[in-house]
TORMAR-662688 format. One record per residue (C-alpha): residue in one letter; x, y, z. Coordinates in Angstrom, 1 decimal, decimal comma. Layout:
<code A c1 X c2 Y c3 Z>
...
END
This chain:
<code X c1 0,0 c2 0,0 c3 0,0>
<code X c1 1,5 c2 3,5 c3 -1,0>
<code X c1 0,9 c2 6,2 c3 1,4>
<code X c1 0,6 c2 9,6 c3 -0,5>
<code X c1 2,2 c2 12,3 c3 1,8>
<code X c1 1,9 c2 16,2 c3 1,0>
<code X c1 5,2 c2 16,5 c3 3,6>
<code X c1 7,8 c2 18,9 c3 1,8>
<code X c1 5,2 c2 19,4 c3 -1,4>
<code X c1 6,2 c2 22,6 c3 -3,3>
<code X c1 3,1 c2 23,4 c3 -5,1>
<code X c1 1,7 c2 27,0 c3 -5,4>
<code X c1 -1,7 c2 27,5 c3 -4,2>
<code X c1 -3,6 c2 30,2 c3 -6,6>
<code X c1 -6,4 c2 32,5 c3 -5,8>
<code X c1 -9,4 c2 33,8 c3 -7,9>
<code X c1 -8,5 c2 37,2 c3 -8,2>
<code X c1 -11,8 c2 39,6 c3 -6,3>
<code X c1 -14,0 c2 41,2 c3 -8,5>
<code X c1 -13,7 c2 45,0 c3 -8,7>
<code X c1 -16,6 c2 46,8 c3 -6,1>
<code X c1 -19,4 c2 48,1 c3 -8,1>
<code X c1 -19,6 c2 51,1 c3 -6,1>
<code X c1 -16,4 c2 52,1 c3 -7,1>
<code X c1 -17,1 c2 51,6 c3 -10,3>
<code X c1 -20,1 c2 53,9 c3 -10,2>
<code X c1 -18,4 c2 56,9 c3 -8,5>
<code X c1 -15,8 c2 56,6 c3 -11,2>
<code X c1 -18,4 c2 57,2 c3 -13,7>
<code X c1 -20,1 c2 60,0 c3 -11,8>
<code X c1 -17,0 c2 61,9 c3 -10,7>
<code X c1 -16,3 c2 61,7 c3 -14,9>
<code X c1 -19,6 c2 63,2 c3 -15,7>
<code X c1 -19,6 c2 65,8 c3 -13,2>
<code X c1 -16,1 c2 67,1 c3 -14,5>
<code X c1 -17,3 c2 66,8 c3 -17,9>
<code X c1 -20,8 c2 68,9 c3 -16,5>
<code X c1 -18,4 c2 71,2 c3 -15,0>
<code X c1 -16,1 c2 71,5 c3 -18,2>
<code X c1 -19,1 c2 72,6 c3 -20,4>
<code X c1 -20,7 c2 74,7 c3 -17,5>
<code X c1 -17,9 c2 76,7 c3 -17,8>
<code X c1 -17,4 c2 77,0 c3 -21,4>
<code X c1 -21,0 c2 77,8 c3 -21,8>
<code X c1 -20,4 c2 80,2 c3 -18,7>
<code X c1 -17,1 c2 82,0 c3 -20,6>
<code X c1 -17,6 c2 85,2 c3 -23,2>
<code X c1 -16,5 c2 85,8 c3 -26,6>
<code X c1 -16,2 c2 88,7 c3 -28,3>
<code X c1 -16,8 c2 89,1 c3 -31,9>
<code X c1 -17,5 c2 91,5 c3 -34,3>
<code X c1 -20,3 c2 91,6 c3 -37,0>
<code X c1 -20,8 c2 93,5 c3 -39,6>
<code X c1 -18,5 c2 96,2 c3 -37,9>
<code X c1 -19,9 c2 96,4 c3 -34,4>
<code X c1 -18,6 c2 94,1 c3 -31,3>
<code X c1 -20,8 c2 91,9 c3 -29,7>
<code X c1 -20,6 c2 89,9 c3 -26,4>
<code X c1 -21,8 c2 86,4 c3 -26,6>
<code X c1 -23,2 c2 84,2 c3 -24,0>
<code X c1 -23,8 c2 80,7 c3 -23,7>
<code X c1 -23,7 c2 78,6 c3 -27,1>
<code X c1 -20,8 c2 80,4 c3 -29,3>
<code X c1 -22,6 c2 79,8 c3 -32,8>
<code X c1 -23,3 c2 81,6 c3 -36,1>
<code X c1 -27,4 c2 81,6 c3 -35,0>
<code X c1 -26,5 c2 83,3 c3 -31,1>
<code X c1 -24,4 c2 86,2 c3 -32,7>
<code X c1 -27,3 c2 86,6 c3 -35,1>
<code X c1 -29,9 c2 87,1 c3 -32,3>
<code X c1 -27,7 c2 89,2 c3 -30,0>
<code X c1 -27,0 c2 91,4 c3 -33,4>
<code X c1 -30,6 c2 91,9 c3 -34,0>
<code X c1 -29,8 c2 92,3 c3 -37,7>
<code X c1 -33,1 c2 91,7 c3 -39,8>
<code X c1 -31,9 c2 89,1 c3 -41,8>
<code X c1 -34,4 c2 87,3 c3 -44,3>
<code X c1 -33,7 c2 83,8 c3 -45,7>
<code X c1 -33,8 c2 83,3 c3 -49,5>
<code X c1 -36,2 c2 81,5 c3 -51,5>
<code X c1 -36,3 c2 77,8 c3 -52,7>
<code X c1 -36,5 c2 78,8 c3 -56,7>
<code X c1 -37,2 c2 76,6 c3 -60,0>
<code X c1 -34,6 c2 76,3 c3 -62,8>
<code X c1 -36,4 c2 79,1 c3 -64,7>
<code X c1 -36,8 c2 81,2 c3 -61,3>
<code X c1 -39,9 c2 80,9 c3 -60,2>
<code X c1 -40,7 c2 80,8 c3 -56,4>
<code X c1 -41,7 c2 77,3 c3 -55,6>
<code X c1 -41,2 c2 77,7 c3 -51,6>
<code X c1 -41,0 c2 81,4 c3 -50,1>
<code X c1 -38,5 c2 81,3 c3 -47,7>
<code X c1 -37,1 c2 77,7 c3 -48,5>
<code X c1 -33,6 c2 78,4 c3 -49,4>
<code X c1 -30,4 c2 79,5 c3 -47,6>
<code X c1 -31,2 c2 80,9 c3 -43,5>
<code X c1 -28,7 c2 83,9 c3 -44,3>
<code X c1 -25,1 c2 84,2 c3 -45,5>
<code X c1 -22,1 c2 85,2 c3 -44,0>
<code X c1 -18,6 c2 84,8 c3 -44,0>
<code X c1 -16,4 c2 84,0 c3 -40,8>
<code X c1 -13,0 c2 86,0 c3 -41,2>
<code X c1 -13,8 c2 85,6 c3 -45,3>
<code X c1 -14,6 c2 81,9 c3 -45,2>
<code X c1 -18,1 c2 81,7 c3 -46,1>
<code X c1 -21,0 c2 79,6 c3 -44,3>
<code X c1 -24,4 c2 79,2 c3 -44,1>
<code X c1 -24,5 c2 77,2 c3 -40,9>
<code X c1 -26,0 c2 78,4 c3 -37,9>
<code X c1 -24,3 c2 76,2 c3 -35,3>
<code X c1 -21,1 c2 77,4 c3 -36,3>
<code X c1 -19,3 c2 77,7 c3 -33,6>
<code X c1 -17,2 c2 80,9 c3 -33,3>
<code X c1 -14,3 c2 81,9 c3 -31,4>
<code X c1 -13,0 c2 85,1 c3 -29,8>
<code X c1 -12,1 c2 87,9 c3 -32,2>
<code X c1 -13,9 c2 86,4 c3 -34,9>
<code X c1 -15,0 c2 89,1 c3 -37,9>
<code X c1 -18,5 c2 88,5 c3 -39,2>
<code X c1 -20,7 c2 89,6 c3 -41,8>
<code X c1 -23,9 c2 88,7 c3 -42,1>
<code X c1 -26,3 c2 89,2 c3 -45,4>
<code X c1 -30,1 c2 88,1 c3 -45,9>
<code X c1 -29,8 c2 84,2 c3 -47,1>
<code X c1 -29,5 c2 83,3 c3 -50,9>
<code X c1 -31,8 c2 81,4 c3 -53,0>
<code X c1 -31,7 c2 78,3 c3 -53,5>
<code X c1 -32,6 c2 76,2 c3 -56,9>
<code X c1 -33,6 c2 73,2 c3 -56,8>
<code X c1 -32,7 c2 69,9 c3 -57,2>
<code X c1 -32,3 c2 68,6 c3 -60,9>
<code X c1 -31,5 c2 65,4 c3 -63,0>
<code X c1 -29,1 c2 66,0 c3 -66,1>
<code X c1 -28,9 c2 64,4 c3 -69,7>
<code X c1 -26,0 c2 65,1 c3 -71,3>
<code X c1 -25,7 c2 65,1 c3 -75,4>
<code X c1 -22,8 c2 65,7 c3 -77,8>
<code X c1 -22,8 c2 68,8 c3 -80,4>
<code X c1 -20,9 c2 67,7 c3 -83,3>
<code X c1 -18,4 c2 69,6 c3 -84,9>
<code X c1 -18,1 c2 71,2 c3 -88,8>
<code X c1 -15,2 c2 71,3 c3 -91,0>
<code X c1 -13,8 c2 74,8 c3 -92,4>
<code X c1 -10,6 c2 75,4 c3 -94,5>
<code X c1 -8,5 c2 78,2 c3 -93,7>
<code X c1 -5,3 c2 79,3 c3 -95,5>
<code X c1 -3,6 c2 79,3 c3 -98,5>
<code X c1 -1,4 c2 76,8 c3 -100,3>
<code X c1 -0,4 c2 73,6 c3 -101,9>
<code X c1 -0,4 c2 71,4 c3 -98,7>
<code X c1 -3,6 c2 70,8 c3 -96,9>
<code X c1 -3,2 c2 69,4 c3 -93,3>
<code X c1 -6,0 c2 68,5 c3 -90,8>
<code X c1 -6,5 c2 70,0 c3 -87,1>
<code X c1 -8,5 c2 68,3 c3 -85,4>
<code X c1 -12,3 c2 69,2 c3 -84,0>
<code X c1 -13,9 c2 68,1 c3 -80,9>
<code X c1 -17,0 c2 67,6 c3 -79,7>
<code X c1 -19,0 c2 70,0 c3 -77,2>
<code X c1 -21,4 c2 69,1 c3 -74,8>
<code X c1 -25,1 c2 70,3 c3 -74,2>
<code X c1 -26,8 c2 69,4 c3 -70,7>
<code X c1 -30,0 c2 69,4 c3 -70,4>
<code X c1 -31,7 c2 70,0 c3 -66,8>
<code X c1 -34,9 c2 68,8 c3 -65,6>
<code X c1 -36,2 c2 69,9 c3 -61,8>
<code X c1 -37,3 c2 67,2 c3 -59,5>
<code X c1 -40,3 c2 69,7 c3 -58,2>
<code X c1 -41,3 c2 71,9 c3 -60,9>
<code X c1 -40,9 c2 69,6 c3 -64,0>
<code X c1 -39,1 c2 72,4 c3 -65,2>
<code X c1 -36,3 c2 71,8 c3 -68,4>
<code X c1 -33,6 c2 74,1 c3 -69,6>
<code X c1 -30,6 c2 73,6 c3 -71,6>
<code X c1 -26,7 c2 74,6 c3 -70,7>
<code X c1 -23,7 c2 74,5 c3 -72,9>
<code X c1 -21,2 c2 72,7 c3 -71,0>
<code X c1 -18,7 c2 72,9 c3 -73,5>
<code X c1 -18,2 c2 74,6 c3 -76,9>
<code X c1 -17,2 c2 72,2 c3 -79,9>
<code X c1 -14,2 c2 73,1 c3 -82,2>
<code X c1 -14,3 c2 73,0 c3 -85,4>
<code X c1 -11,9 c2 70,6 c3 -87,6>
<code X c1 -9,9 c2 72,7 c3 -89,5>
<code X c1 -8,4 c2 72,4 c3 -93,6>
<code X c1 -5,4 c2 74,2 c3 -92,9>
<code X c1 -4,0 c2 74,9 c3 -96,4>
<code X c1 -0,4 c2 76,2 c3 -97,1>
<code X c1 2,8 c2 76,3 c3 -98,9>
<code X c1 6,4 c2 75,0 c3 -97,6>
<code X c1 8,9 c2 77,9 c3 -96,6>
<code X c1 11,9 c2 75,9 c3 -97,9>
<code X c1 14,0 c2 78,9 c3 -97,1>
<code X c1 17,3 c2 78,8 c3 -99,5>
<code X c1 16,7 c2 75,1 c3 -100,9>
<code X c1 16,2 c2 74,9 c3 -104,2>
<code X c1 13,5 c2 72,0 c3 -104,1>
<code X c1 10,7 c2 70,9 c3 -106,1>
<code X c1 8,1 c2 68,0 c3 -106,0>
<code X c1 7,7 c2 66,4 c3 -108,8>
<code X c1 3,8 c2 64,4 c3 -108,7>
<code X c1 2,1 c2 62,3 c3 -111,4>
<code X c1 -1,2 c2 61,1 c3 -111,2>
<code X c1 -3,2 c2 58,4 c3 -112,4>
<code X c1 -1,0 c2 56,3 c3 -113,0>
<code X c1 0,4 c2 53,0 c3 -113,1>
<code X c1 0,7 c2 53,5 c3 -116,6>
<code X c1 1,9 c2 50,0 c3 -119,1>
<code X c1 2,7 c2 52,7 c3 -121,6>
<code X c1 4,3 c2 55,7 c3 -119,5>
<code X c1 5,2 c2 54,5 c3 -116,4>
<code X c1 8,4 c2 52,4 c3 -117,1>
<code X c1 10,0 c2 55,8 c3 -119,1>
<code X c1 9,0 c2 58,3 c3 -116,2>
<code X c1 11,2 c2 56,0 c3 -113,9>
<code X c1 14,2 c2 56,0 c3 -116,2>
<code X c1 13,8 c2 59,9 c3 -116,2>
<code X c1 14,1 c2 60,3 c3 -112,8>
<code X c1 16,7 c2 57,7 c3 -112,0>
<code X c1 18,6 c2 59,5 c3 -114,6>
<code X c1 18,3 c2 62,6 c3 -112,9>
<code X c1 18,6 c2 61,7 c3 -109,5>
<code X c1 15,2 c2 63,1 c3 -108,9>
<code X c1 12,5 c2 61,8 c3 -106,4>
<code X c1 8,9 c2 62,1 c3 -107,1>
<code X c1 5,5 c2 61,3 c3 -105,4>
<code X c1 3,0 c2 59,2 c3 -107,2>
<code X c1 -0,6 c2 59,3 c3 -106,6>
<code X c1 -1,8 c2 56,0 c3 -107,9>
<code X c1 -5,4 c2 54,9 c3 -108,9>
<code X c1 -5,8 c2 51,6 c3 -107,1>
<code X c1 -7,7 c2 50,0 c3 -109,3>
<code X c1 -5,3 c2 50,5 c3 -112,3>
<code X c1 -3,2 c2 48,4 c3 -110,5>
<code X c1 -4,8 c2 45,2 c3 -113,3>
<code X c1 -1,5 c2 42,9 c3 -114,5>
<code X c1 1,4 c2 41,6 c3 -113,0>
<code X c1 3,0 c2 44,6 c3 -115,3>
<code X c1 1,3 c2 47,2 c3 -113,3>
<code X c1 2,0 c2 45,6 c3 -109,9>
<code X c1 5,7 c2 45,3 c3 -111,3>
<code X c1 5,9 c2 49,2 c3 -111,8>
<code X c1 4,3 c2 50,1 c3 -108,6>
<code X c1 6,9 c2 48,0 c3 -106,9>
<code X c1 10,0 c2 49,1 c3 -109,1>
<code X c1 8,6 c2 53,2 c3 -108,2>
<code X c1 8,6 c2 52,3 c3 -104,4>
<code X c1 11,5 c2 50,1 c3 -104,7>
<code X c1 13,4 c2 53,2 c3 -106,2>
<code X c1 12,5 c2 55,7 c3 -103,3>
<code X c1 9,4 c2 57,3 c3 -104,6>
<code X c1 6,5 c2 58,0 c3 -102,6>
<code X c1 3,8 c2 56,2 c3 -103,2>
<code X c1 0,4 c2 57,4 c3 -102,3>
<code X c1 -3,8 c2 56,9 c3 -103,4>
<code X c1 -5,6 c2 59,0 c3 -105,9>
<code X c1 -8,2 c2 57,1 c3 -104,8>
<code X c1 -9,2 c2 53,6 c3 -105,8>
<code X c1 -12,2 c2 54,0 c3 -108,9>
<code X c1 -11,3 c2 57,3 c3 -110,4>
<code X c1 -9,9 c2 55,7 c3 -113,7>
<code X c1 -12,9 c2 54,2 c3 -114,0>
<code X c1 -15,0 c2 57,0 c3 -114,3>
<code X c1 -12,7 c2 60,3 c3 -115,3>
<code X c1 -16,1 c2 62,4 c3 -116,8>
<code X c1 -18,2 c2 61,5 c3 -113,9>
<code X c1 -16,2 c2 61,4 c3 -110,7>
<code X c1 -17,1 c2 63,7 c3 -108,1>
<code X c1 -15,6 c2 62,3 c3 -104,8>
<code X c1 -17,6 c2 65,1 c3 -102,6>
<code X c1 -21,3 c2 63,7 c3 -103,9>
<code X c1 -20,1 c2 59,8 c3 -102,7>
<code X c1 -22,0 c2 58,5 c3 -99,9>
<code X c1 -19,8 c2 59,2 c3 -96,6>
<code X c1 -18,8 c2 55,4 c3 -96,7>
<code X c1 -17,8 c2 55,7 c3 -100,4>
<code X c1 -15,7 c2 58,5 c3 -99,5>
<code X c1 -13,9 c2 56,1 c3 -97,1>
<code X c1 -13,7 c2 53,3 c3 -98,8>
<code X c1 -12,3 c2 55,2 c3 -102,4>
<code X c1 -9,3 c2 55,9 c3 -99,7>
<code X c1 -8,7 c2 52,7 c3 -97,8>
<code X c1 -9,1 c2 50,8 c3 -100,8>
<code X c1 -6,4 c2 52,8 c3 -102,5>
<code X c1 -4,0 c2 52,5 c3 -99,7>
<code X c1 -4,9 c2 48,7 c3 -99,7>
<code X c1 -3,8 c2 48,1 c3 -103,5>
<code X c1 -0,6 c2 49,7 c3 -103,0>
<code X c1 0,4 c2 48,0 c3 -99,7>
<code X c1 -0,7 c2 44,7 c3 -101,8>
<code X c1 2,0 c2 45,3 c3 -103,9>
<code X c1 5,0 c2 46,5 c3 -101,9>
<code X c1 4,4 c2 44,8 c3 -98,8>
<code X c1 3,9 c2 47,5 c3 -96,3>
<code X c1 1,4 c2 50,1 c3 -95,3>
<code X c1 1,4 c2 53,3 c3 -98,2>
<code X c1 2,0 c2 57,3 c3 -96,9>
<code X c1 -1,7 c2 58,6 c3 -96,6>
<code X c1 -1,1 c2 61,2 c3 -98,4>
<code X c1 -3,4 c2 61,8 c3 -100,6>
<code X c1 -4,8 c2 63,4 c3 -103,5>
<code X c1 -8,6 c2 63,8 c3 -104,6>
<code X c1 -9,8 c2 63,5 c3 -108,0>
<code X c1 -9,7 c2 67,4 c3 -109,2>
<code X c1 -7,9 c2 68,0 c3 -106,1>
<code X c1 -11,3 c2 69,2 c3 -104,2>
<code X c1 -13,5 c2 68,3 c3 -101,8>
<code X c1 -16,5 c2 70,0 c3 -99,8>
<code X c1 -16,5 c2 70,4 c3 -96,0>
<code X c1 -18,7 c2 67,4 c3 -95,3>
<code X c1 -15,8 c2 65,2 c3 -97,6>
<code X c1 -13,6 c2 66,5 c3 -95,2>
<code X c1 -15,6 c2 65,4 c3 -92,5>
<code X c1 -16,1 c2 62,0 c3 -93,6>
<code X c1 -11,9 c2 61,2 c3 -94,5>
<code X c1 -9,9 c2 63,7 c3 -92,6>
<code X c1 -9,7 c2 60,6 c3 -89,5>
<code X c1 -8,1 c2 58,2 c3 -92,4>
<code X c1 -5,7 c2 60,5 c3 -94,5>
<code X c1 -2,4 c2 62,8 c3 -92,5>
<code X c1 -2,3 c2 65,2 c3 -96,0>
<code X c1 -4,7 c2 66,7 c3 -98,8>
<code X c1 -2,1 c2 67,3 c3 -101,7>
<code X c1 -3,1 c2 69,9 c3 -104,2>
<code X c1 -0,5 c2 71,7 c3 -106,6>
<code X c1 1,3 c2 75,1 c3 -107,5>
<code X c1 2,1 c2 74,6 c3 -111,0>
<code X c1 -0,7 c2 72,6 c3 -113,3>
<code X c1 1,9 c2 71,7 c3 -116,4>
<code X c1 -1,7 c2 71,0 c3 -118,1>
<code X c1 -0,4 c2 67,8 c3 -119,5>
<code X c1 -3,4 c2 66,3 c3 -119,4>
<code X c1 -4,7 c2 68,9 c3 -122,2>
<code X c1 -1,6 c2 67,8 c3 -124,5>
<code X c1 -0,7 c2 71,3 c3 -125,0>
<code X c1 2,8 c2 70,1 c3 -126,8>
<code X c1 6,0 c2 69,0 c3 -125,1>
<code X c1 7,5 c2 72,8 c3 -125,3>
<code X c1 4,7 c2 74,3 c3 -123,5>
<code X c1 5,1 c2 71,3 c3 -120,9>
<code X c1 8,4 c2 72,0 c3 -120,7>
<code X c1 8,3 c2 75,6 c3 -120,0>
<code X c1 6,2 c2 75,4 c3 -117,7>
<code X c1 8,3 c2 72,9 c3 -115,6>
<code X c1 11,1 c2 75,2 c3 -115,8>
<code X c1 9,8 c2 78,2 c3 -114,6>
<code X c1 9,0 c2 76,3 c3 -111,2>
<code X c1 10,8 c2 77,9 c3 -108,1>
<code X c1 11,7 c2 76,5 c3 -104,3>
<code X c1 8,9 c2 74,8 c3 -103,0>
<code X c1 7,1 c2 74,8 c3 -106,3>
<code X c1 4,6 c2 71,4 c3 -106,2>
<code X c1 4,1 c2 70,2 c3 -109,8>
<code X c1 1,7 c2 68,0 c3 -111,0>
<code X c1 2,1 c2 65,8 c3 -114,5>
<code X c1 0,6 c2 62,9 c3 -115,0>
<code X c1 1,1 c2 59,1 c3 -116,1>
<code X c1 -1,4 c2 58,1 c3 -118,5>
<code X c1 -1,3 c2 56,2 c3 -121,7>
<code X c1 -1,4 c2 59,1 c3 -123,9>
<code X c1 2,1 c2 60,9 c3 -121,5>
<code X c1 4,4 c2 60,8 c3 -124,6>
<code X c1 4,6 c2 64,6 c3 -124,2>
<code X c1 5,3 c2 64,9 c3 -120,3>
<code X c1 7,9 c2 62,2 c3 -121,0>
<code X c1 9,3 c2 64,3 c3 -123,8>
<code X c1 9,4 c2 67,7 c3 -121,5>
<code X c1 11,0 c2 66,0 c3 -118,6>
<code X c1 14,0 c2 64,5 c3 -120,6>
<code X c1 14,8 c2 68,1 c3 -121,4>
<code X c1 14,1 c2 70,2 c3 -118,1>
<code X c1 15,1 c2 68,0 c3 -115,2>
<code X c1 18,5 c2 68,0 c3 -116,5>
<code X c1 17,9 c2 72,0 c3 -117,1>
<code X c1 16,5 c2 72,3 c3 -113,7>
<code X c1 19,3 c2 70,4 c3 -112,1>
<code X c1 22,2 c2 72,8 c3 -113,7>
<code X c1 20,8 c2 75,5 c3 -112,0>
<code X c1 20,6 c2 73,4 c3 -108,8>
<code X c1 17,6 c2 72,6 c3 -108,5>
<code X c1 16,9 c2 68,8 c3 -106,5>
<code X c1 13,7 c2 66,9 c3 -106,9>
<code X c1 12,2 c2 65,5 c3 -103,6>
<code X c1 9,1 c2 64,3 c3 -102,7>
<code X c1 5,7 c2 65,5 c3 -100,9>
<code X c1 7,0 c2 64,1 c3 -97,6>
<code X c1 10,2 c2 65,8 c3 -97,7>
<code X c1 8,1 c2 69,3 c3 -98,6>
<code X c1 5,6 c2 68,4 c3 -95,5>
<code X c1 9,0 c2 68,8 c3 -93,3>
<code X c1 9,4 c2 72,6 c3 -93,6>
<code X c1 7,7 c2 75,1 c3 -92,0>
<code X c1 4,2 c2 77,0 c3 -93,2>
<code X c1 5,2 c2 80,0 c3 -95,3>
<code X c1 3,6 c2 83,0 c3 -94,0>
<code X c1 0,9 c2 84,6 c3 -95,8>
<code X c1 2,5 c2 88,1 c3 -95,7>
<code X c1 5,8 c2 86,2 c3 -97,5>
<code X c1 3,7 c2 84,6 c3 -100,0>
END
């Protein structure tokens, strides 16, 4: 049998700790309301001095905006509650007064003000009432401005109208939010300063016929030249094989639009349906990319080299330049090689002439063989519309 002894044991006895006297716990809580009492017994018991509308007054008690009002006496009327078009819809509904507290305005009576505090104090301001708003876009026009060979695009932007309904009187009125601007033509020539440069353009083309002969004029010359080519000329392997051999030898290649070969006597891009308009231009720049492999300059140049406002509308998003002309060799007319040729070589610095490459070009072939080598004695360099998009706007006053 094993005796259990607790003889020599070492174990700590522990103790419930005693709960904290309610009593005291209640005159804690009393002795911390009656300072808090005696706190705001005192504040409520202290002055200010403020000042409103230039005369100092003594307040008692609560230190708000609505006390100094009453111990001014100042006659101050609250506003009206008013209707988006003005009317009253609740006399006396809108702000109780208006002041400003050492120039930080309020409409709050229980404000509360300190000592020293200016005040003025005004009759309340109306107030309009609650509304719901629609907002709706005001599109932009297109205008052309300027003068010159080079037509770029600014950009317009929408405005906004807003449109305001009350939530008590029904009531509707509009309010420009924000003014649309315009898109604008801007239209100008290059300020090329002392270079002697010319851009040399050819539409219509690719030309079985012309084209092949243009190219060996210019690679004889060491001239550069843009072409504005009618997509759907692009017929043969032939064509495609002088489109590529013109980018291939640094041209520029851009669209004169895709159908206009087509339809010489009746094209009029400006009276196409907005999405022909778009289409004539992204189809262009589609059959040239066919061919060479990447995407053509959008540069462009329209059939007659015009187009209304609403044209402009419809493409300026798709095309960077409008390309128009300074010197019309009238080619087209077949006024006879010398006339051509006179007419290219009275071009000067930052002249843009147009030519074309057609099947019946024999005499702009003829002229050029003669005056790009004249032009080029009296240092003259051929480049193309990109490199004359690169120089400044010639002022108007220069021109």
């Amino acid at each position: 049998m094993t005796e259990r002894s607790n003889k020599g044991s070492n174990r700590a006895t522990h103790e419930a700790p005693k709960p904290f006297p309610v009593w005291k716990a209640l005159v804690a809580l009393a002795l911390i309301a009656a300072i808090v009492f005696a706190a705001q017994l005192c504040s409520t018991a202290a002055t200010i001095n403020v000042t409103v509308n230039g005369t100092e007054y003594t307040l008692h008690g609560a230190k708000t905006m609505q006390t100094a009002i009453k111990e001014s006496g100042l006659p101050i009327n609250s506003g009206d509650l008013i209707s988006l078009r003005g009317q009253i819809l609740e006399k006396h509904g809108g702000d109780p007064f208006y002041a400003t507290v050492n120039g930080i305005e309020t409409v709050d009576p229980d404000m509360k003000l300190h000592n020293g505090d200016e005040i003025t104090i005004t009759d309340g301001k109306d107030v309009v009432e609650d509304y719901e708003s629609e907002y709706e876009p005001i599109p932009f026009s297109a205008v052309t401005g300027g003068l010159g060979a080079l037509h770029i695009f600014i950009p317009g932007e929408e405005g906004t109208m807003e449109t305001r309904t009350g939530m008590l009187s029904g009531e509707q009125v509009r309010k420009l939010q924000k003014e649309e601007t315009d898109l604008v033509r801007w239209c100008y020539n290059p300020d090329v300063g002392d270079d002697k440069v010319i851009a040399l353009t050819f539409d219509d083309g690719p030309s079985p016929e012309c084209t092949a002969e243009i190219l060996d004029i210019l690679a004889e010359n060491d001239a550069k030249a843009t072409f504005f080519i009618v997509g759907s000329e692009i017929m043969t392997e032939e064509d495609a094989a002088l489109v590529k051999r013109a980018y291939d030898e640094g041209h520029q290649l851009c669209t004169h639009t895709y159908t206009f070969g087509q339809s010489v006597s009746s094209f009029n891009f400006s009276s196409l349906a907005a999405q022909d308009q778009i289409d004539e231009i992204n189809l262009g720049y589609q059959a040239i990319s066919n061919v060479t492999g990447v995407e053509p300059s959008h540069c462009v140049r329209l059939p007659g080299g015009t187009m209304n406002d609403d044209a402009v509308l419809n493409v300026a998003p798709y095309i960077d330049a409008e390309i128009g002309w300074t010197i019309d060799t009238g080619d087209w007319l077949s006024p006879g090689s010398d006339v051509i040729f006179e007419t290219i070589v009275n071009a000067e610095p930052g002249d843009i002439i147009l030519c074309h490459d057609s099947a019946n070009s024999e005499q702009t072939i003829e002229a050029l063989r003669k005056a790009l080598p004249w032009l080029k004695r009296w240092g003259y360099k051929f480049v193309t519309i990109d490199d004359m998009l690169v120089y400044p706007e010639l002022k108007a006053e220069e021109e």
